[in-house]
ZAGU-965419 format. One line per 10 residues: number of its first residue (from 0); for each residue x, y, z of N, C-alpha, C, CB. Coordinates in Angstrom, 2 decimals, always signed. Glycine has a CB too. Layout:
<lovos>
NUM) X Y Z X Y Z X Y Z X Y Z  ...;
</lovos>
This chain:
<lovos>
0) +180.52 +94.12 -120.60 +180.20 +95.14 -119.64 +178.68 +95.30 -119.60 +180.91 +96.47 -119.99  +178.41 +95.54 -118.71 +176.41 +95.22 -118.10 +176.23 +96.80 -118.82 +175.79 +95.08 -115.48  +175.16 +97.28 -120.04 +174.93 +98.68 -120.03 +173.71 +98.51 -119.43 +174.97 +99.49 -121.37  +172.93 +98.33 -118.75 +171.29 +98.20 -118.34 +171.00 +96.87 -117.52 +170.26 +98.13 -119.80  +170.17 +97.59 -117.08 +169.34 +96.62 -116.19 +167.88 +96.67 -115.90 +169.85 +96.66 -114.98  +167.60 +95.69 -116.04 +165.77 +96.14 -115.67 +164.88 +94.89 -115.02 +164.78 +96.57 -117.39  +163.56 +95.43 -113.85 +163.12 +94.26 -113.62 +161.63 +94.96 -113.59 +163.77 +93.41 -112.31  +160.67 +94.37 -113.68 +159.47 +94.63 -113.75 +158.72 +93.23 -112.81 +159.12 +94.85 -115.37  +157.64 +93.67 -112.11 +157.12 +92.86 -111.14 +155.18 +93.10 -111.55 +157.81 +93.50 -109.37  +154.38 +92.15 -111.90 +153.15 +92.25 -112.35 +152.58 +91.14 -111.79 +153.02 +92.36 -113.73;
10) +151.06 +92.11 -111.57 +150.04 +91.66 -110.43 +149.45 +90.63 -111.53 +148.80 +93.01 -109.63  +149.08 +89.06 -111.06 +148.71 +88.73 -112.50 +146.95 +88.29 -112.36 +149.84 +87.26 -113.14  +146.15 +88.51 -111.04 +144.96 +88.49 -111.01 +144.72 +90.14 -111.84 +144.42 +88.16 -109.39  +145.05 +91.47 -111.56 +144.92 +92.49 -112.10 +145.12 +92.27 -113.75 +145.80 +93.38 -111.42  +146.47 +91.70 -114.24 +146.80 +91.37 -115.92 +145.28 +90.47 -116.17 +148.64 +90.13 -116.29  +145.18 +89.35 -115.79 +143.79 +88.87 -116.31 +142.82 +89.87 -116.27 +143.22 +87.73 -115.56  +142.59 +90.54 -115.32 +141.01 +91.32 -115.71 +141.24 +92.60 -116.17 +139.90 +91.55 -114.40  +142.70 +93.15 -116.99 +142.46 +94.03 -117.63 +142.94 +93.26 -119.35 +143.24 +95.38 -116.91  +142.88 +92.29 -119.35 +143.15 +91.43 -120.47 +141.86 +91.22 -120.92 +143.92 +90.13 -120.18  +140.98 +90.76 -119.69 +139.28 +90.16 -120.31 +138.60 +91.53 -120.41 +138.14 +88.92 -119.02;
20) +138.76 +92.92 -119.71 +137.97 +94.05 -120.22 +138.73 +94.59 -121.70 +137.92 +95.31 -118.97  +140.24 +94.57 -122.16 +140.58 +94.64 -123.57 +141.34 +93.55 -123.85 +141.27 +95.83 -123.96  +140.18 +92.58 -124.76 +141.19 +91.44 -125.19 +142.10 +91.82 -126.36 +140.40 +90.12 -125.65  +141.95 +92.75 -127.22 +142.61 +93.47 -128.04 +144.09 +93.59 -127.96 +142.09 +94.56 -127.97  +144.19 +94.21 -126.70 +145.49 +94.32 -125.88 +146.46 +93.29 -126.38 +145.25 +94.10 -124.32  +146.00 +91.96 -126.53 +146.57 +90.74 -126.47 +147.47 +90.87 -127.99 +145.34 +89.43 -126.30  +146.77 +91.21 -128.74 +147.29 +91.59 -130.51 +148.52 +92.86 -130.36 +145.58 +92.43 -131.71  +147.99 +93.64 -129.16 +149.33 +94.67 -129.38 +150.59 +94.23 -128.46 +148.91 +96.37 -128.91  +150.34 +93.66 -127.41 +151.11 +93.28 -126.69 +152.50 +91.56 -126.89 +150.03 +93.32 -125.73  +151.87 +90.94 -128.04 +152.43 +89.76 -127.97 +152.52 +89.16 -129.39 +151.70 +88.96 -127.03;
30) +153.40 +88.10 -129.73 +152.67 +87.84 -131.35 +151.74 +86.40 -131.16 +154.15 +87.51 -132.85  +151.86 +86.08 -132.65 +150.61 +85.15 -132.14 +151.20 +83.82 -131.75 +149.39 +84.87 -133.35  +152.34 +83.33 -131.83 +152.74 +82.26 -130.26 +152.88 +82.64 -129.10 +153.97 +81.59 -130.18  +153.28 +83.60 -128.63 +152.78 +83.72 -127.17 +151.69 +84.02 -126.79 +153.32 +84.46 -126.54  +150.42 +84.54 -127.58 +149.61 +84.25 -127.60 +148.31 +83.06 -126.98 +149.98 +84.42 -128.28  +149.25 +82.07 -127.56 +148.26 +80.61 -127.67 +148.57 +79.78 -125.69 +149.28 +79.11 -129.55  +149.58 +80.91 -125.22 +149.66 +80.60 -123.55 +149.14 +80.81 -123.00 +150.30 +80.83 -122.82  +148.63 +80.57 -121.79 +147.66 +81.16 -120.48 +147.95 +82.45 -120.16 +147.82 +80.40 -119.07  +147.27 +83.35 -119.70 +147.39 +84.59 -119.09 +148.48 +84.11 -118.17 +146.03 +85.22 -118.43  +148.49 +83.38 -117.58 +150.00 +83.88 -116.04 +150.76 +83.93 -117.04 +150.78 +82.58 -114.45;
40) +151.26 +82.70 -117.98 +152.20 +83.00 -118.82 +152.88 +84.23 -119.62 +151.92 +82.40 -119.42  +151.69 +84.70 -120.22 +151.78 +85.89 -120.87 +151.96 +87.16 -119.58 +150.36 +86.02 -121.88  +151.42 +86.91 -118.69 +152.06 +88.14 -117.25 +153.73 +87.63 -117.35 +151.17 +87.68 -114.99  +154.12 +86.75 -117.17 +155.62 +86.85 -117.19 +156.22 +87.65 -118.27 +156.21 +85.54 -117.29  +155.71 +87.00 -119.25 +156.02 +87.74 -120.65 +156.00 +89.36 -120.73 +154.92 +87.27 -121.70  +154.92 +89.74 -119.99 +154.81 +91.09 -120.15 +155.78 +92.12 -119.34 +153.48 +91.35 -119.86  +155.83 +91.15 -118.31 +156.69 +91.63 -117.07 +158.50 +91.71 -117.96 +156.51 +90.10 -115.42  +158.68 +90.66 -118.80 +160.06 +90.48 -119.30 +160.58 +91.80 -120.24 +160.07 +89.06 -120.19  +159.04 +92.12 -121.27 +159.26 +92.76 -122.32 +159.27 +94.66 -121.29 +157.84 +92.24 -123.72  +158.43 +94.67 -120.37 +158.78 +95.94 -119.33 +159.81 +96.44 -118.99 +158.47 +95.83 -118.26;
50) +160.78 +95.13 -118.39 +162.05 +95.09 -118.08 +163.10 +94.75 -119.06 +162.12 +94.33 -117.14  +162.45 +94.64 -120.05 +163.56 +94.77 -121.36 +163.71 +96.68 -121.85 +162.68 +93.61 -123.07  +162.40 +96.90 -121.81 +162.56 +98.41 -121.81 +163.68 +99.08 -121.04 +161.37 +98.97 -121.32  +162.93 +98.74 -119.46 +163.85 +99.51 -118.30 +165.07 +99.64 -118.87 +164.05 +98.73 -116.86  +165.96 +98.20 -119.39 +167.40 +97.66 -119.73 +167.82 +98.76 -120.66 +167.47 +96.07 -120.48  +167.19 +98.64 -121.66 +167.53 +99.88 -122.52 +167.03 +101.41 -122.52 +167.22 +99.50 -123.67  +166.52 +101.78 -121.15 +167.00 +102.97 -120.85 +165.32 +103.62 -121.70 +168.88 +103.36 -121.58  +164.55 +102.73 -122.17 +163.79 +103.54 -123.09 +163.14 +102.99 -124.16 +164.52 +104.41 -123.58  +161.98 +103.10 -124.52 +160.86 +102.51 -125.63 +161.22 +102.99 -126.82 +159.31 +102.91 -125.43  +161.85 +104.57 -126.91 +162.02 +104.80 -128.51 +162.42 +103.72 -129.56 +163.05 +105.79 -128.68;
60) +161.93 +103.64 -130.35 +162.16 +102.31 -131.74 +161.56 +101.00 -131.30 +164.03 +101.84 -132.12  +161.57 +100.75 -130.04 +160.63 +99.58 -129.46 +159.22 +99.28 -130.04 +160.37 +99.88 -128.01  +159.34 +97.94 -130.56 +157.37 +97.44 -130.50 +157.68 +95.92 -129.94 +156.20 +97.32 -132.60  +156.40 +96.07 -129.32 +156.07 +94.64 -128.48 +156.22 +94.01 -129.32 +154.80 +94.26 -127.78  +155.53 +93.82 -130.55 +155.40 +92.68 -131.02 +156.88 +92.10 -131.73 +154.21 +92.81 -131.92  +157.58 +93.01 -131.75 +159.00 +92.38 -132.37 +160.38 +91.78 -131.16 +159.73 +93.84 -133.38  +159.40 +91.72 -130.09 +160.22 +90.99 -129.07 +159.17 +90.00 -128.66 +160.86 +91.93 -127.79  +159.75 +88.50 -128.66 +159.10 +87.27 -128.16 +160.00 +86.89 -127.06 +158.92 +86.08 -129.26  +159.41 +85.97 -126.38 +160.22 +85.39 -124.98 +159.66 +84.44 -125.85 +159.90 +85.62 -123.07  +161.19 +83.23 -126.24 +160.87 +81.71 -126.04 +161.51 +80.77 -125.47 +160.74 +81.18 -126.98;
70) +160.61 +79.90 -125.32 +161.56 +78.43 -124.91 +162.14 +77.41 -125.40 +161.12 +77.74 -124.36  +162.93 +77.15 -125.72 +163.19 +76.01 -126.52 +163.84 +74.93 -126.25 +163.68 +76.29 -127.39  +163.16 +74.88 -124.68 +163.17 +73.37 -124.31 +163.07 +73.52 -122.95 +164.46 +72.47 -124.75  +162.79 +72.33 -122.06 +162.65 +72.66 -120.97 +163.95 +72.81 -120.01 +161.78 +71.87 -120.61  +164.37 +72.42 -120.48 +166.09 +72.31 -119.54 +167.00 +73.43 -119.98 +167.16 +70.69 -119.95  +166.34 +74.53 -120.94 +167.13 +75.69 -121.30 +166.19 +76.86 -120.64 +167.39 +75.83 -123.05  +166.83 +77.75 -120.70 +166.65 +79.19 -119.97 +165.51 +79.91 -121.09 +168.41 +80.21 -119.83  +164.51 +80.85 -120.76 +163.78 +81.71 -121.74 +164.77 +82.56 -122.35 +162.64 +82.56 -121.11  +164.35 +82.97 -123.68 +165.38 +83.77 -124.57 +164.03 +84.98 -124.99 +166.26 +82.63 -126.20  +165.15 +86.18 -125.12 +164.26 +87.00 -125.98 +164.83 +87.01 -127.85 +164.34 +88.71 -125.18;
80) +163.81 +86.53 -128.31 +164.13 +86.32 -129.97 +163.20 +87.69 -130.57 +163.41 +84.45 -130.74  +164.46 +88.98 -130.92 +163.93 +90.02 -131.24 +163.99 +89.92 -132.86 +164.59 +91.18 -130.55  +162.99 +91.00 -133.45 +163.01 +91.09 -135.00 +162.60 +92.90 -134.98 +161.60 +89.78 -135.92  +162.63 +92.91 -136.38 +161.83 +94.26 -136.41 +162.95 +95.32 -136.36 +160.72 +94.44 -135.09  +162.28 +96.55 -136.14 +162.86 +97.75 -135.39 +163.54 +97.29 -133.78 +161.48 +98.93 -135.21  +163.27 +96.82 -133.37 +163.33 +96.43 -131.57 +164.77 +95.63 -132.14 +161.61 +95.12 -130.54  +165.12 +94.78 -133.00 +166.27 +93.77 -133.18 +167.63 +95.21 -133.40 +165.91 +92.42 -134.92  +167.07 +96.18 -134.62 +168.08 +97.41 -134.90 +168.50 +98.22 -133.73 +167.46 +98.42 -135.87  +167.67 +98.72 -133.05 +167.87 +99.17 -131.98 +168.69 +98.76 -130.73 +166.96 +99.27 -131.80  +168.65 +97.66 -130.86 +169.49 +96.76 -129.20 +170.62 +96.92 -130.23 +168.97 +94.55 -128.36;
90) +170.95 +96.73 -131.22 +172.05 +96.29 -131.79 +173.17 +97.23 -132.11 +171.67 +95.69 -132.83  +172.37 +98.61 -132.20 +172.74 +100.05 -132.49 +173.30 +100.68 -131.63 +171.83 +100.80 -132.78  +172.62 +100.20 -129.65 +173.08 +100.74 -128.90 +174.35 +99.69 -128.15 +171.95 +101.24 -128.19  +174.78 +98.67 -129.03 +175.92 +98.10 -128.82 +175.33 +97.02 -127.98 +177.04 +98.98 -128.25  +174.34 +96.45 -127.81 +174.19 +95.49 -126.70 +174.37 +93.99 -127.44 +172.62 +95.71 -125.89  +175.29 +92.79 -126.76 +175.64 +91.47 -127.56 +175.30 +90.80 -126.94 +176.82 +91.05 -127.95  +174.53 +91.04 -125.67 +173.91 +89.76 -125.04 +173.01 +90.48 -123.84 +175.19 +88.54 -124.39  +171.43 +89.47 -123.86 +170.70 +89.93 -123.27 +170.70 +88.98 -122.12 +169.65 +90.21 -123.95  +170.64 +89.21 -121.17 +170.36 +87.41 -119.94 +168.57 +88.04 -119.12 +172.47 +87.21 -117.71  +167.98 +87.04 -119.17 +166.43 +87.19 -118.57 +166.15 +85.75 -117.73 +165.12 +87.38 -120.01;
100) +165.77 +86.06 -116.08 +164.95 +85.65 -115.71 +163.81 +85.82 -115.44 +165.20 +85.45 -115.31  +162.86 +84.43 -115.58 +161.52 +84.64 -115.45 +161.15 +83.96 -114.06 +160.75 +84.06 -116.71  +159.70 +84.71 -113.53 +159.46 +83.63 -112.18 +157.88 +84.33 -112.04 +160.82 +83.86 -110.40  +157.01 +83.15 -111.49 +155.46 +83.38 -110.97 +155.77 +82.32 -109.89 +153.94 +83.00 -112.19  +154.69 +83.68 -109.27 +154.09 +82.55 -107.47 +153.76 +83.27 -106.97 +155.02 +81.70 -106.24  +152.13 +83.02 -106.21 +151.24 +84.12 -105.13 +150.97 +85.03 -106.03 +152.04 +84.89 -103.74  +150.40 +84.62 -106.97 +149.96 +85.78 -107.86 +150.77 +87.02 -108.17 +148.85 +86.27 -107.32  +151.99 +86.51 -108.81 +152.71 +87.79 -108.70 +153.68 +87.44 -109.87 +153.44 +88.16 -107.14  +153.86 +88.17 -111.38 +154.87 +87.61 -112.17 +156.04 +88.29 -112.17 +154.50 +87.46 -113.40  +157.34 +87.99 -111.98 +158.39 +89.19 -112.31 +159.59 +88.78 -113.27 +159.08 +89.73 -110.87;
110) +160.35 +89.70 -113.63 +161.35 +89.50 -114.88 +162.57 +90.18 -114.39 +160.82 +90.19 -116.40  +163.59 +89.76 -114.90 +164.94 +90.33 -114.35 +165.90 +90.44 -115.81 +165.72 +89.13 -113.01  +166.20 +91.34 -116.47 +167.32 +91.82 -117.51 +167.95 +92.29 -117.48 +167.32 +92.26 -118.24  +169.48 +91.79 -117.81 +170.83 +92.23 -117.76 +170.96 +92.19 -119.18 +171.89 +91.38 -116.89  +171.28 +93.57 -119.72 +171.67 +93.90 -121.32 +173.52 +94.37 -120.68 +170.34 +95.70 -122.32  +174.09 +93.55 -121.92 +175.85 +93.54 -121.91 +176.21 +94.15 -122.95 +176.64 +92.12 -121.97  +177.08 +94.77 -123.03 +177.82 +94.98 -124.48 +178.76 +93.98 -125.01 +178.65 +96.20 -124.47  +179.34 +93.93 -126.18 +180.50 +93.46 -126.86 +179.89 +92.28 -126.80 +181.98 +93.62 -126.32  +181.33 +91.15 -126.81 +180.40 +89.73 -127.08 +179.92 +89.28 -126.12 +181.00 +88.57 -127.59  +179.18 +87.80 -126.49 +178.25 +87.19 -125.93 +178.92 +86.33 -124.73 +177.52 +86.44 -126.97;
120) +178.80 +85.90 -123.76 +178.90 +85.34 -122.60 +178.77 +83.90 -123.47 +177.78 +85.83 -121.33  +178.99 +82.21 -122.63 +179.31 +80.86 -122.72 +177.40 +80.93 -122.56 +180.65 +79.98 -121.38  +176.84 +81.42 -121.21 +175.93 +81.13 -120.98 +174.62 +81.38 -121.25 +176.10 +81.14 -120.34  +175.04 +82.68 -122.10 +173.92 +83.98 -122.56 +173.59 +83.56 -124.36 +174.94 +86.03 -122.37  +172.32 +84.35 -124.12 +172.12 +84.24 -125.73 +172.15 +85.31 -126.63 +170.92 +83.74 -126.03  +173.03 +85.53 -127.42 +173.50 +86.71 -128.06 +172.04 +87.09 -128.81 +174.93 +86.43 -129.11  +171.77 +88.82 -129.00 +170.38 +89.07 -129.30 +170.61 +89.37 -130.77 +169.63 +90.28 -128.40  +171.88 +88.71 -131.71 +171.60 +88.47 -133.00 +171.10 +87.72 -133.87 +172.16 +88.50 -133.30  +170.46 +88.09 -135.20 +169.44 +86.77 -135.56 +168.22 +87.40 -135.65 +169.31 +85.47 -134.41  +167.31 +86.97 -136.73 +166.11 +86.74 -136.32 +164.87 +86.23 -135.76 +166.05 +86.81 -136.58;
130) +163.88 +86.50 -135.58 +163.37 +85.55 -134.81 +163.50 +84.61 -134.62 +162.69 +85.39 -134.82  +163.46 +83.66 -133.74 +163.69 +82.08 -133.56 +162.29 +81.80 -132.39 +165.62 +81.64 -132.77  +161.46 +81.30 -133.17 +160.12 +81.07 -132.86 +160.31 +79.58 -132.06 +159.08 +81.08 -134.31  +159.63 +79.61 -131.21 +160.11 +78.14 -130.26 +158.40 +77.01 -131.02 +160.03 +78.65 -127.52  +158.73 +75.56 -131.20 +158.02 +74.70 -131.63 +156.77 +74.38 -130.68 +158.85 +73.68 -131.90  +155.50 +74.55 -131.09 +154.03 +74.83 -130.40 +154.25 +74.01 -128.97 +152.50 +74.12 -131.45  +154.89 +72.68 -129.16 +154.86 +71.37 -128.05 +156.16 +71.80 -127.10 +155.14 +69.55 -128.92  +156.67 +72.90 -127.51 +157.69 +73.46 -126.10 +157.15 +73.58 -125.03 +158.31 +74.81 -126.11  +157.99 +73.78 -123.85 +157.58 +74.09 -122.38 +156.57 +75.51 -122.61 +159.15 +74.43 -121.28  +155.35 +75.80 -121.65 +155.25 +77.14 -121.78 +155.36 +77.88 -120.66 +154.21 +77.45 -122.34;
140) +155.97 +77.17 -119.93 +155.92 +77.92 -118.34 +157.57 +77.95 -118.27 +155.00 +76.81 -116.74  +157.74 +79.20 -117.85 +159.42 +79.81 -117.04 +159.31 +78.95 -115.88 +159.62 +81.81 -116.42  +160.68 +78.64 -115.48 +161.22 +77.11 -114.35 +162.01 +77.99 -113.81 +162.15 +75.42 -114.97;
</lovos>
């Protein structure tokens, strides 16, 4: 059953130049593999982890840095690989599968999240587990 939904849409000429006036930002916002991507990249990213909020209704127990978007391969879908407080929380409010699309074009990044309860879908990636960090030579761009 779908409990949430969320999409977030980000300007990504605006994300670069409030990235280069606080590069700091970059340490609170991401860990350090998503990191090592281009700014559009990381606008998707940011746009995903927004609309991961929306999904759950709310930031309480949430930190950026314990939610990653990875890839782990090019012919598979982006996953969110949560840890932390952020992993207890999805898990607490019953959610067994997260589904995320990603997409950039015309300067514009956006994210789409469907949080489910109970079990996991054939196609979805259940948000149990800990991190699962994707290998440096992965894809870094959402398809």
């Amino acid at each position: 059953m779908i409990v949430g939904i969320g999409v977030d849409l980000v300007d990504i000429p605006r994300f670069e130049r409030t990235v280069e006036r606080t590069p700091k930002l970059l340490e609170r916002l991401f860990t350090a593999h998503e990191r090592e991507l281009p700014l559009r990249s990381l606008a998707a990213r940011y746009a995903a982890k927004e609309a991961l909020i929306k999904a759950l209704g709310g930031s309480d127990g949430i930190h950026w840095v314990d939610i990653e978007i990875a890839r782990l391969g090019e012919s598979l879908p982006p996953r969110f690989a949560l840890s932390g407080s952020t992993a207890e929380v999805v898990a607490a409010r019953g959610i067994g599968t997260l589904h995320l699309s990603l997409s950039h074009d015309a300067g514009l990044a956006i994210a789409y999240v469907v949080a489910e309860s109970g079990g996991a879908a054939d196609d979805a990636e259940p948000v149990e587990g800990g991190l699962d960090v994707p290998e440096p030579e992965d894809p870094e761009e959402p398809r």
